[in-house]
C-alpha positions as CSV (number, residue, x, y, z in Angstrom):
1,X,-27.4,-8.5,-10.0
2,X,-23.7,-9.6,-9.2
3,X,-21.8,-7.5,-8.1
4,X,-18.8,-5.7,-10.4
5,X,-15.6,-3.9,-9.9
6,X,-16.7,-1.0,-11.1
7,X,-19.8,-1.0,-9.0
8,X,-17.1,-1.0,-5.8
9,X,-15.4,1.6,-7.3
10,X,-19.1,4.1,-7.7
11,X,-19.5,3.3,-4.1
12,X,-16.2,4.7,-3.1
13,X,-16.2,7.7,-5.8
14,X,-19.5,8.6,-4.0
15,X,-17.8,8.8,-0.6
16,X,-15.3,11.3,-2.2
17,X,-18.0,13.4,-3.6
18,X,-17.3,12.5,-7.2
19,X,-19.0,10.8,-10.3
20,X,-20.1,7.2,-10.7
21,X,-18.5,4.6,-13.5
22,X,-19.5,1.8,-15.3
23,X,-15.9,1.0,-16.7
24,X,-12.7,1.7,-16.6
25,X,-13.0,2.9,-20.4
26,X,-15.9,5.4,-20.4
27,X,-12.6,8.2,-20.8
28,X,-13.5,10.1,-17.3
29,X,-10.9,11.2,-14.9
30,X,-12.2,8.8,-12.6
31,X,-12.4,5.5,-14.6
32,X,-8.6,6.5,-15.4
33,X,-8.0,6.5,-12.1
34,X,-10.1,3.5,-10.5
35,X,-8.7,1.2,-13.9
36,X,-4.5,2.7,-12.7
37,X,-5.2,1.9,-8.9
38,X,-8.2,-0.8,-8.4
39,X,-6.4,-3.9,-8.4
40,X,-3.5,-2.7,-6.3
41,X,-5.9,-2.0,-3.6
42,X,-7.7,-5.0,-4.1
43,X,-5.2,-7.8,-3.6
44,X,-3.9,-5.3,-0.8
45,X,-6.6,-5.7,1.4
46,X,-6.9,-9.6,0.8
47,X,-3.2,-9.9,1.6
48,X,-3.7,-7.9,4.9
49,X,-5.5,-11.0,6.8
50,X,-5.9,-14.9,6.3
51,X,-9.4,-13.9,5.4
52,X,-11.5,-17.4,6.1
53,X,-13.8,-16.9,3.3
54,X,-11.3,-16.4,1.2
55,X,-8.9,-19.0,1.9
56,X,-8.5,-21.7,-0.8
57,X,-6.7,-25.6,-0.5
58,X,-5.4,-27.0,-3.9
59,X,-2.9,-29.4,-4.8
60,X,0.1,-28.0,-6.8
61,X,1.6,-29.2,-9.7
62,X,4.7,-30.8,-9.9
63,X,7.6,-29.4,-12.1
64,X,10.0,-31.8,-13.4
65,X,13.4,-29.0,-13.2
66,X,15.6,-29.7,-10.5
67,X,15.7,-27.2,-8.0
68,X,19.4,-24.9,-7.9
69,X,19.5,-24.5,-4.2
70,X,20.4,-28.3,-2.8
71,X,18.5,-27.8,0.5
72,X,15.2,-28.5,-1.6
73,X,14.2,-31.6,-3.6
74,X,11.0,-30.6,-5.3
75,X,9.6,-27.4,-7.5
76,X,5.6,-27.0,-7.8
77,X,3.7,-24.4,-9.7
78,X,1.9,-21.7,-7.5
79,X,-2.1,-21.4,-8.8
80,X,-2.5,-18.1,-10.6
81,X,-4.9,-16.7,-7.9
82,X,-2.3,-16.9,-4.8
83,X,-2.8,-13.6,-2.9
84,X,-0.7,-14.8,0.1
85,X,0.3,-18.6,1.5
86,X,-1.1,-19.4,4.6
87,X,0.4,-23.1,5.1
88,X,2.2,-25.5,3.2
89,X,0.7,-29.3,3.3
90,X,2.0,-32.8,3.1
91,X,-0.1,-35.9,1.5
92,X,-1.0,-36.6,4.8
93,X,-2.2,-33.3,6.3
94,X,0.6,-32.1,7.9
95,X,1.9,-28.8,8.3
96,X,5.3,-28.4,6.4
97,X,7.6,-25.4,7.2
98,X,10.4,-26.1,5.2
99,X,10.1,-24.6,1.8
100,X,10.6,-21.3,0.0
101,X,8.7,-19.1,-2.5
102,X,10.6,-17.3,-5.5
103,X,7.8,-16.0,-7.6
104,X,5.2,-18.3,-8.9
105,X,6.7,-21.8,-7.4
106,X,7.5,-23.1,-3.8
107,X,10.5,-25.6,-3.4
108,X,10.2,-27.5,-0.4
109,X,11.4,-31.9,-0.1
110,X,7.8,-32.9,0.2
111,X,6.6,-34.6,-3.4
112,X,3.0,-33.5,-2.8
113,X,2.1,-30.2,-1.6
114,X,-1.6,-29.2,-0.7
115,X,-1.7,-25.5,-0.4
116,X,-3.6,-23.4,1.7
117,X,-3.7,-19.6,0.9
118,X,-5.7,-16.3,0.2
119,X,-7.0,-16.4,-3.1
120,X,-7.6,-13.3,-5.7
121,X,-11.7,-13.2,-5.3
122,X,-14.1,-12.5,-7.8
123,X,-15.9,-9.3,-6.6
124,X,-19.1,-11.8,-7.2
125,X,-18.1,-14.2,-4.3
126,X,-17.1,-11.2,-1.6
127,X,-19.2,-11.0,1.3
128,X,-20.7,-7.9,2.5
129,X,-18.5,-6.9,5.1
130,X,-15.1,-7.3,3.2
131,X,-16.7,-4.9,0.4
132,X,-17.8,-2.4,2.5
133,X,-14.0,-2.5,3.8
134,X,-12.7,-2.6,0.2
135,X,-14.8,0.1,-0.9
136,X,-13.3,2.3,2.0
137,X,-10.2,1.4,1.3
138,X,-10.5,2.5,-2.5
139,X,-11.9,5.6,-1.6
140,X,-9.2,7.0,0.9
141,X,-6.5,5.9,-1.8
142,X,-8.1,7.5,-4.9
143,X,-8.9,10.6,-2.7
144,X,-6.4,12.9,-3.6
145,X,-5.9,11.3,-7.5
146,X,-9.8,12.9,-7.6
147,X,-10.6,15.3,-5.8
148,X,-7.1,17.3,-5.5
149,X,-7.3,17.6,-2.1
150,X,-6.4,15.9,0.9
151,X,-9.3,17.3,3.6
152,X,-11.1,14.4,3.2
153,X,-8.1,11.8,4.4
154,X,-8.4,11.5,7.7
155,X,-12.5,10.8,7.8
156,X,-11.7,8.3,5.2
157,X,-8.5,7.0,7.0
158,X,-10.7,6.3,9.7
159,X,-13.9,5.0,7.9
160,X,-11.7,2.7,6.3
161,X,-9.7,1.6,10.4
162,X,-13.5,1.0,11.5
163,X,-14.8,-1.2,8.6
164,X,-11.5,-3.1,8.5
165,X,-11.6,-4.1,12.5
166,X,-15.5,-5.1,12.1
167,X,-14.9,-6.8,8.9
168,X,-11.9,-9.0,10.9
169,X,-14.3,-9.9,13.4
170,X,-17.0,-10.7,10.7
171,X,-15.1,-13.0,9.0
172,X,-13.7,-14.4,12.2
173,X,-16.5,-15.8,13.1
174,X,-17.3,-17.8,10.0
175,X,-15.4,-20.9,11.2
176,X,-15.4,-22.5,15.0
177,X,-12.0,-21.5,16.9
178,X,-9.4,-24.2,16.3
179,X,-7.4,-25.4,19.5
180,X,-3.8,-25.5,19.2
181,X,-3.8,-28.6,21.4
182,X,-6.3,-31.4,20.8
183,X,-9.0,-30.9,23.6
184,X,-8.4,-34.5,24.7
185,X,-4.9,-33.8,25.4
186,X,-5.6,-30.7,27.2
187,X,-8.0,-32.6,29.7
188,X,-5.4,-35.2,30.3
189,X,-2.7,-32.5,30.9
190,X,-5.5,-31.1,33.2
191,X,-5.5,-35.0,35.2
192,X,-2.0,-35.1,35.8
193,X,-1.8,-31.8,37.1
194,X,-4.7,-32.9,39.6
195,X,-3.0,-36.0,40.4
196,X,1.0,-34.3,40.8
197,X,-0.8,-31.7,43.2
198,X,-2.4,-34.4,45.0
199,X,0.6,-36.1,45.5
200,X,2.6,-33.1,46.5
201,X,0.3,-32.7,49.3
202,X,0.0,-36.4,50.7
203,X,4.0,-36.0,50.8
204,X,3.7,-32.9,52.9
């Protein structure tokens, strides 16, 4: 059975001692509450970390306006699922930091921009660790909104600090590490160290 919103949101209303939901309409306390606050905390955890199985590359469309500010030649359309940019891309797969976001649209002087960023998940498609994060994160937010009382923050506070450092290193190692510096180049720097010390000491 795929997993729902409001199924996250049981999970954390158990942790608080309260009632499970099945919507955010059933007219409980607590489906007002998870329905006013869910999303908020949602795309607040995604926006936290460039979450790899998260992250999304898609090529944005071009607006024909003109931009106002003359530093920039070009306008695209941002996707409706951006959480948070992670890199901006040329045609040819290079990095390009020149460019500025003003609410849905990036101007930058490249004509065609492949973006890489944090997308707005579908609860469906969230591994386990990053829900047993977001579920801790939901329940020491909604705490106080259902319960009334604040005893239970700090266990949750730290609940929440524990599954958000193992869900980091979870998803960290989805993907192989990427070297900053090709390895070829490092080996090479590596030679011509070799060889400059070598020399150093035949001159001595």
């Amino acid at each position: 059975m795929a997993l729902t919103k409001f199924d996250i949101c049981s999970q954390a209303l158990i942790k608080v001692g309260s009632d499970t939901i099945n919507s955010f309409a059933d007219g409980t306390h607590e489906s007002n509450v998870c329905s006013v606050m869910y999303d908020t905390i949602k795309k607040s955890l995604l926006f936290y970390t460039f979450w790899n199985f998260a992250i999304k590359k898609q090529t944005l469309n071009r607006l024909s306006e003109t931009p106002t500010d003359t530093k920039f030649k070009y306008v695209h359309s941002l996707p409706a699922d951006v959480i948070r940019i992670k890199s901006v891309i040329d045609q040819n797969g290079h990095p390009n930091y020149t460019y500025r976001k003003e609410e849905q649209k990036v101007y930058s002087n490249i004509s065609t921009v492949i973006l890489e960023y944090v997308q707005n998940m579908d609860e469906t498609y969230m591994p386990p660790f990053f829900v047993e994060s977001l579920v801790s994160k939901v329940a020491l937010e909604i705490n106080e909104a259902i319960t009334g009382s604040g005893s239970l923050t700090d266990r949750l506070a730290q609940d929440f600090q524990q599954k958000l450092r193992a869900s980091r290193i979870a998803d960290g190692q989805e993907n192989p590490p990427q070297n900053i510096v090709p390895a070829g180049r490092l080996i090479e720097a590596h030679l011509m160290g070799s060889e400059s010390d070598r020399f150093r000491h035949e001159q001595n």
